[in-house]
mmCIF file of the N, C-alpha and C atoms, coordinates in Angstrom:
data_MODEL
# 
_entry.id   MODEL 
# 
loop_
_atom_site.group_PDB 
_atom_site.id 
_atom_site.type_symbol 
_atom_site.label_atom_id 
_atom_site.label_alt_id 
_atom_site.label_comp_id 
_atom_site.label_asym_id 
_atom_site.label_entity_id 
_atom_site.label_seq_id 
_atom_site.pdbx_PDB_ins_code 
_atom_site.Cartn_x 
_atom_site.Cartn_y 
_atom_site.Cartn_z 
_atom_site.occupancy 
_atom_site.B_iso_or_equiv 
_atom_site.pdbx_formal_charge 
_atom_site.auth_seq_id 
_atom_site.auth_comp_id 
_atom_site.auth_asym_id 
_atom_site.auth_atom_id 
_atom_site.pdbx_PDB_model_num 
ATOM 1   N N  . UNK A 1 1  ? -73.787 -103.559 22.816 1.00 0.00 ? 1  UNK A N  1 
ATOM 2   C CA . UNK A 1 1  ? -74.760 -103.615 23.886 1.00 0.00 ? 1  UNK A CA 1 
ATOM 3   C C  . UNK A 1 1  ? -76.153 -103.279 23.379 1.00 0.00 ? 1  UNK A C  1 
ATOM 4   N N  . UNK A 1 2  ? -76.260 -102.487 22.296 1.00 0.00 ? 2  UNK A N  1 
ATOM 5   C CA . UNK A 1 2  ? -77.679 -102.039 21.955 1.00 0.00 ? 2  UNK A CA 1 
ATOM 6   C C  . UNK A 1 2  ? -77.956 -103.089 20.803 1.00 0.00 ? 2  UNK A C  1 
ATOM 7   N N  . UNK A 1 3  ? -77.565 -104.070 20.490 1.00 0.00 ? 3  UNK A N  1 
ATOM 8   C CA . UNK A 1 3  ? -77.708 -105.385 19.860 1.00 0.00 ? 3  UNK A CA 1 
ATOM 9   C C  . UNK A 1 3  ? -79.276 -105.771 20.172 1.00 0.00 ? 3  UNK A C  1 
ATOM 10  N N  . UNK A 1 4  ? -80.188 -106.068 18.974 1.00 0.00 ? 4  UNK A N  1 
ATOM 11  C CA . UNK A 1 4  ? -81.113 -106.842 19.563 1.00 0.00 ? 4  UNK A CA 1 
ATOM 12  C C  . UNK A 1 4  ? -80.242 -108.257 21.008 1.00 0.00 ? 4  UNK A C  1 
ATOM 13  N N  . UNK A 1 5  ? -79.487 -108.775 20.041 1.00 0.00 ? 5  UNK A N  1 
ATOM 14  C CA . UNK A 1 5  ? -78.827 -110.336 20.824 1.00 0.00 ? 5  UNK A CA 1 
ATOM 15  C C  . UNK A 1 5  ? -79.065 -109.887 21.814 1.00 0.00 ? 5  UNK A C  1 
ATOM 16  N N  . UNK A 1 6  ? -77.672 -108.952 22.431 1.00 0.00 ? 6  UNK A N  1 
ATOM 17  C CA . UNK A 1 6  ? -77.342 -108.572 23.842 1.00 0.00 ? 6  UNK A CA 1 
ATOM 18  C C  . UNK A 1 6  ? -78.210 -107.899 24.267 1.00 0.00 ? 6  UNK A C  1 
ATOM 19  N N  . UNK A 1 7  ? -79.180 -107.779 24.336 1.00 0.00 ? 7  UNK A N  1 
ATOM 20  C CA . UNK A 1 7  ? -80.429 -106.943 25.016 1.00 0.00 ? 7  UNK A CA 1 
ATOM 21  C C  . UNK A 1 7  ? -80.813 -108.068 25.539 1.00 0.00 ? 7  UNK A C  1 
ATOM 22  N N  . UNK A 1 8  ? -81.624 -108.702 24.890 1.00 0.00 ? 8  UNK A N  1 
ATOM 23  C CA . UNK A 1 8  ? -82.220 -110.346 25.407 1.00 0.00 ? 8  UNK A CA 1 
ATOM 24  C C  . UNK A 1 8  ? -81.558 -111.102 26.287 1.00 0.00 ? 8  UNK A C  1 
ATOM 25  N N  . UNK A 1 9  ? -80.427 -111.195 25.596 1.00 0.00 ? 9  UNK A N  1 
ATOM 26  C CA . UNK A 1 9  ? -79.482 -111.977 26.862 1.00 0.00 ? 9  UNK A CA 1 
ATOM 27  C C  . UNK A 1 9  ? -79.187 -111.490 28.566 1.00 0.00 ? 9  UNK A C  1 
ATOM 28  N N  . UNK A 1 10 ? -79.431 -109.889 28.415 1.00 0.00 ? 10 UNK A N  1 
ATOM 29  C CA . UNK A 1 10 ? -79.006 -109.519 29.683 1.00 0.00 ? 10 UNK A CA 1 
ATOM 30  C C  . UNK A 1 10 ? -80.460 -109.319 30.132 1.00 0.00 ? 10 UNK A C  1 
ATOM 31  N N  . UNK A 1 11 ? -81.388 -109.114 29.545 1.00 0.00 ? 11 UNK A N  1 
ATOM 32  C CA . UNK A 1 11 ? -82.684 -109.788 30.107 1.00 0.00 ? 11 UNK A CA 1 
ATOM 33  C C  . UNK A 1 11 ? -82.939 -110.742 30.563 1.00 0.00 ? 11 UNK A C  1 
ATOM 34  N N  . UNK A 1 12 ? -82.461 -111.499 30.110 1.00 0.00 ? 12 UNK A N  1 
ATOM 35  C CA . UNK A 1 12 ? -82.493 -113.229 30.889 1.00 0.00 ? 12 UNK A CA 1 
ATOM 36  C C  . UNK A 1 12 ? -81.919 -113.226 31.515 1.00 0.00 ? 12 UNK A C  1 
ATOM 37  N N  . UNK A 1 13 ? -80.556 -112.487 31.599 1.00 0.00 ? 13 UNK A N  1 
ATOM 38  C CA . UNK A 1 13 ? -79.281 -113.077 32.594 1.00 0.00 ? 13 UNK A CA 1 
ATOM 39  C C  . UNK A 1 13 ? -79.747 -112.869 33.816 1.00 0.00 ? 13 UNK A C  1 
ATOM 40  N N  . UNK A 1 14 ? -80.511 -111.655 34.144 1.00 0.00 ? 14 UNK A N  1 
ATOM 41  C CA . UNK A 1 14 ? -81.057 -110.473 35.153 1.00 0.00 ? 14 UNK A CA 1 
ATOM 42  C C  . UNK A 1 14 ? -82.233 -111.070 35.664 1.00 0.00 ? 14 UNK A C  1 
ATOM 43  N N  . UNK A 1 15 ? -83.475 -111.665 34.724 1.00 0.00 ? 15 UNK A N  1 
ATOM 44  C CA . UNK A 1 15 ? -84.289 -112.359 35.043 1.00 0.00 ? 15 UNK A CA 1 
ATOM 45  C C  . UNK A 1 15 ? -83.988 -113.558 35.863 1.00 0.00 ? 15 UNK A C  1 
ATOM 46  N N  . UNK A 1 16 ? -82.726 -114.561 35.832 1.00 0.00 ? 16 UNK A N  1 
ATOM 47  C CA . UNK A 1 16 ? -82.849 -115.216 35.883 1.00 0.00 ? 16 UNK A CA 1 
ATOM 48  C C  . UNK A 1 16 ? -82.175 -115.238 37.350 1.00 0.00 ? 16 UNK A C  1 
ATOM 49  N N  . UNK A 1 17 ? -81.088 -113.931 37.579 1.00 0.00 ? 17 UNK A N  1 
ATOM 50  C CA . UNK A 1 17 ? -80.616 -113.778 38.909 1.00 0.00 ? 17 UNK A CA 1 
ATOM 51  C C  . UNK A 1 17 ? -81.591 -112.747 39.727 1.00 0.00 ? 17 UNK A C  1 
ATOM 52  N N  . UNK A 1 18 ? -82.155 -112.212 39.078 1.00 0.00 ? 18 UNK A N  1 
ATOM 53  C CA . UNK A 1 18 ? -83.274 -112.111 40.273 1.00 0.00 ? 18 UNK A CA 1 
ATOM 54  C C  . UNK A 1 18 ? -84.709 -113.803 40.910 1.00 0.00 ? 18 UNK A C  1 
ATOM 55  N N  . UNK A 1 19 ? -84.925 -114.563 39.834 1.00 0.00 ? 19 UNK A N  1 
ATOM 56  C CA . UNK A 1 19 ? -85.625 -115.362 40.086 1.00 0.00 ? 19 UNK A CA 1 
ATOM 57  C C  . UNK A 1 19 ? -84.980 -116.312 41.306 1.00 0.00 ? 19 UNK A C  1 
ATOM 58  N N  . UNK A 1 20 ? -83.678 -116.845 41.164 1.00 0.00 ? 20 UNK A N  1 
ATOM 59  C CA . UNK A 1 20 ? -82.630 -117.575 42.147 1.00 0.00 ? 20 UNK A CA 1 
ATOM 60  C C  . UNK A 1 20 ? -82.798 -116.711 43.342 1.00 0.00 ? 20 UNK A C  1 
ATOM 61  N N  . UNK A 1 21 ? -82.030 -115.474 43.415 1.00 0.00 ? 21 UNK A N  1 
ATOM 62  C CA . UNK A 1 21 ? -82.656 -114.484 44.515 1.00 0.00 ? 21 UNK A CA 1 
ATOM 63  C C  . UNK A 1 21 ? -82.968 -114.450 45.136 1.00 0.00 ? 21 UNK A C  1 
ATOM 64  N N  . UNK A 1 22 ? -84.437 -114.137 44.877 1.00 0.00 ? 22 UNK A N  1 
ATOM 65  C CA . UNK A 1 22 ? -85.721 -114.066 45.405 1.00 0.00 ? 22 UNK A CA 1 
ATOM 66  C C  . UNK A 1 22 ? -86.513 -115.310 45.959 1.00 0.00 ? 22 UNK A C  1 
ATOM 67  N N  . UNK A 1 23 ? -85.699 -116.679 45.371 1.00 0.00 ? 23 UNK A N  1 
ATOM 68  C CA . UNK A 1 23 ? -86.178 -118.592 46.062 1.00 0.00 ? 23 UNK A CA 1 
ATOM 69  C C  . UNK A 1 23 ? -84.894 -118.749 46.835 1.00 0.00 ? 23 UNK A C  1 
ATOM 70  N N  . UNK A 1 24 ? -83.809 -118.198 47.036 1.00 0.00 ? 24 UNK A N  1 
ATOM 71  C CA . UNK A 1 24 ? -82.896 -118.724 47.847 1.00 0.00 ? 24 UNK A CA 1 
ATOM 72  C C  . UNK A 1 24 ? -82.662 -117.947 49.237 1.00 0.00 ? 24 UNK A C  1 
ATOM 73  N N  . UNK A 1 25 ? -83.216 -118.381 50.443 1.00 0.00 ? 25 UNK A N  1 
ATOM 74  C CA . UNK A 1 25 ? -83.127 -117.223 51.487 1.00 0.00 ? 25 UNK A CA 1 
ATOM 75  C C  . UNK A 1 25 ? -81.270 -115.905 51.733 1.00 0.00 ? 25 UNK A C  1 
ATOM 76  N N  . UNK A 1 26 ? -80.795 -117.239 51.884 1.00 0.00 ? 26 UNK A N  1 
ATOM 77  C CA . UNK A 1 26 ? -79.102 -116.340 52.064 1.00 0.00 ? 26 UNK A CA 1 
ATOM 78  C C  . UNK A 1 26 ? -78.619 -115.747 50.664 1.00 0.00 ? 26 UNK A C  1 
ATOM 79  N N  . UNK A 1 27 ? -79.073 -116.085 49.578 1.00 0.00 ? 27 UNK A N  1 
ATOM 80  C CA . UNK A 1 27 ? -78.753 -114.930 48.619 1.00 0.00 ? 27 UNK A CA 1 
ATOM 81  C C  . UNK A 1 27 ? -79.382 -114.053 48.672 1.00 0.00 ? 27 UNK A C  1 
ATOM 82  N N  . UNK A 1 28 ? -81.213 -113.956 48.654 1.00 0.00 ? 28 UNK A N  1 
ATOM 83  C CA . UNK A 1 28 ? -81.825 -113.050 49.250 1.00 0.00 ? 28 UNK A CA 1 
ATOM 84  C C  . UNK A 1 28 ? -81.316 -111.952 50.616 1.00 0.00 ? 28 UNK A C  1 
ATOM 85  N N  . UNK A 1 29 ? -80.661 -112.333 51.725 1.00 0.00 ? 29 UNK A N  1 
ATOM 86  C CA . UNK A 1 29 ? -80.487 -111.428 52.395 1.00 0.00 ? 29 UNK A CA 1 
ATOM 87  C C  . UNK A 1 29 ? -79.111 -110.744 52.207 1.00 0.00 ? 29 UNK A C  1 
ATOM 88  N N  . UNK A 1 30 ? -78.282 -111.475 51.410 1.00 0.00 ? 30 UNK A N  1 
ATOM 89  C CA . UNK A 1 30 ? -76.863 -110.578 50.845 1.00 0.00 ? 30 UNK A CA 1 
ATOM 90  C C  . UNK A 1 30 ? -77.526 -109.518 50.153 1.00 0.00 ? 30 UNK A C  1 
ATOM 91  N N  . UNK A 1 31 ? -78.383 -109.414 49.431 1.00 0.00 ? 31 UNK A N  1 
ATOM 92  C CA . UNK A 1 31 ? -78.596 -108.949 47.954 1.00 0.00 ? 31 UNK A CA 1 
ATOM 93  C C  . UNK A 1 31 ? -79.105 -108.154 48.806 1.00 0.00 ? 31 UNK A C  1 
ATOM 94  N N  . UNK A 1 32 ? -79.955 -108.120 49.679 1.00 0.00 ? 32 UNK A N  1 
ATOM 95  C CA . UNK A 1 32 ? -80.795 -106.847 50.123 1.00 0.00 ? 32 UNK A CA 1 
ATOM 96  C C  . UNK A 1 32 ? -79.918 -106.164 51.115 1.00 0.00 ? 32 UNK A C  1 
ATOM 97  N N  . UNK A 1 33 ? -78.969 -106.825 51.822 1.00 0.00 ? 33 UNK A N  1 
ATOM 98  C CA . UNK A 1 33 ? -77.705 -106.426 52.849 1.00 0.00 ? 33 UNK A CA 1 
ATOM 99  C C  . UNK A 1 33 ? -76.944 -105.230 52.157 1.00 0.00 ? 33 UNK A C  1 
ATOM 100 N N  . UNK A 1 34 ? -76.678 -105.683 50.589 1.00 0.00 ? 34 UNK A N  1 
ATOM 101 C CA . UNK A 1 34 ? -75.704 -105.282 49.822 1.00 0.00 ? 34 UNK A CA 1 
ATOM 102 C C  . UNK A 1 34 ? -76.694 -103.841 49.133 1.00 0.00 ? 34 UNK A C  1 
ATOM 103 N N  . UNK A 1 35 ? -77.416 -103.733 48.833 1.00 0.00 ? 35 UNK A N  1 
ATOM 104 C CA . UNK A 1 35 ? -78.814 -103.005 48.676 1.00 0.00 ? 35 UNK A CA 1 
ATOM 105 C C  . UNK A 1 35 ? -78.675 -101.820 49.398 1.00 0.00 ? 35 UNK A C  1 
ATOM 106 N N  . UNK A 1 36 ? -78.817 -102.188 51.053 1.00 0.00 ? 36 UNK A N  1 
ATOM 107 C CA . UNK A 1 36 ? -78.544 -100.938 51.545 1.00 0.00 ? 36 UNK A CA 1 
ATOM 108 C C  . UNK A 1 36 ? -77.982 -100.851 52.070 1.00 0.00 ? 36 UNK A C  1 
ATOM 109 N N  . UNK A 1 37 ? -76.854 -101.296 52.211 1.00 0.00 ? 37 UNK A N  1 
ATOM 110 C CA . UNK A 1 37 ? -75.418 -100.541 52.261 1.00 0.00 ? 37 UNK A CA 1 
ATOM 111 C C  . UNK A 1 37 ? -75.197 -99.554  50.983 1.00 0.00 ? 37 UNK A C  1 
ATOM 112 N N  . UNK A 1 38 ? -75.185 -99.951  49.930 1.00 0.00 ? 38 UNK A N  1 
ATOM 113 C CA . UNK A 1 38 ? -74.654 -99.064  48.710 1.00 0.00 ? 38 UNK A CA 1 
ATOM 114 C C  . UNK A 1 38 ? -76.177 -97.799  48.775 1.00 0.00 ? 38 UNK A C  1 
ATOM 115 N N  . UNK A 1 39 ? -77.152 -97.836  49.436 1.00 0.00 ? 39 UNK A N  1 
ATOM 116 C CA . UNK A 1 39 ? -78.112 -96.670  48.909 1.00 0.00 ? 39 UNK A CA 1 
ATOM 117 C C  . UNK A 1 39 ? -77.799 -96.214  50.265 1.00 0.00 ? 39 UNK A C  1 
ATOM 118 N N  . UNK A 1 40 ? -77.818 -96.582  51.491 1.00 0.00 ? 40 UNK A N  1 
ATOM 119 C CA . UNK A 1 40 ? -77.254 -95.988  52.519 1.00 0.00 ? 40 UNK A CA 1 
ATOM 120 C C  . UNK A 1 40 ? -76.092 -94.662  52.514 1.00 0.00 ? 40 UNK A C  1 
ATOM 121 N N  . UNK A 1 41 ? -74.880 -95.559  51.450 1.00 0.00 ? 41 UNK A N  1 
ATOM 122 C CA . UNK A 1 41 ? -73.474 -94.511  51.011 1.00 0.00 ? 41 UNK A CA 1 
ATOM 123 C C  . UNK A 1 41 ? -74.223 -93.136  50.690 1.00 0.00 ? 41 UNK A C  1 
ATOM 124 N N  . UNK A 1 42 ? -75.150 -93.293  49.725 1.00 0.00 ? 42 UNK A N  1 
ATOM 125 C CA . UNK A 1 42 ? -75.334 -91.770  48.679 1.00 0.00 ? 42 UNK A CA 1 
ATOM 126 C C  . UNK A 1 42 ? -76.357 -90.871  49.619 1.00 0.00 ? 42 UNK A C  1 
ATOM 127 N N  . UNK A 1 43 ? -76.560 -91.278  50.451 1.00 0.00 ? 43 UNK A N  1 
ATOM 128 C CA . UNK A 1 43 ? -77.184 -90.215  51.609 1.00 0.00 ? 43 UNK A CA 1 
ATOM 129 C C  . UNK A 1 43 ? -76.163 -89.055  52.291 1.00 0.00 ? 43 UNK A C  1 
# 
């Protein structure tokens, strides 16, 4: 994991599922649904 390679790659991977995300409305509102539900729990 501390690989130059695998650093980059999960940079992109991450980049690239936040970019989809953030242009697709219904993945957008899972992702933020899912968001706070899980930060909601640790309260």
């Amino acid at each position: 994991m501390y690989k130059p390679l695998f650093g980059r790659l999960a940079l992109l991977g991450a980049g690239g599922y936040f970019r989809v995300t953030s242009r697709v409305p219904p993945l957008r509102r899972k992702f933020l649904d899912d968001f706070r539900t899980y930060r909601g729990k640790q309260d």
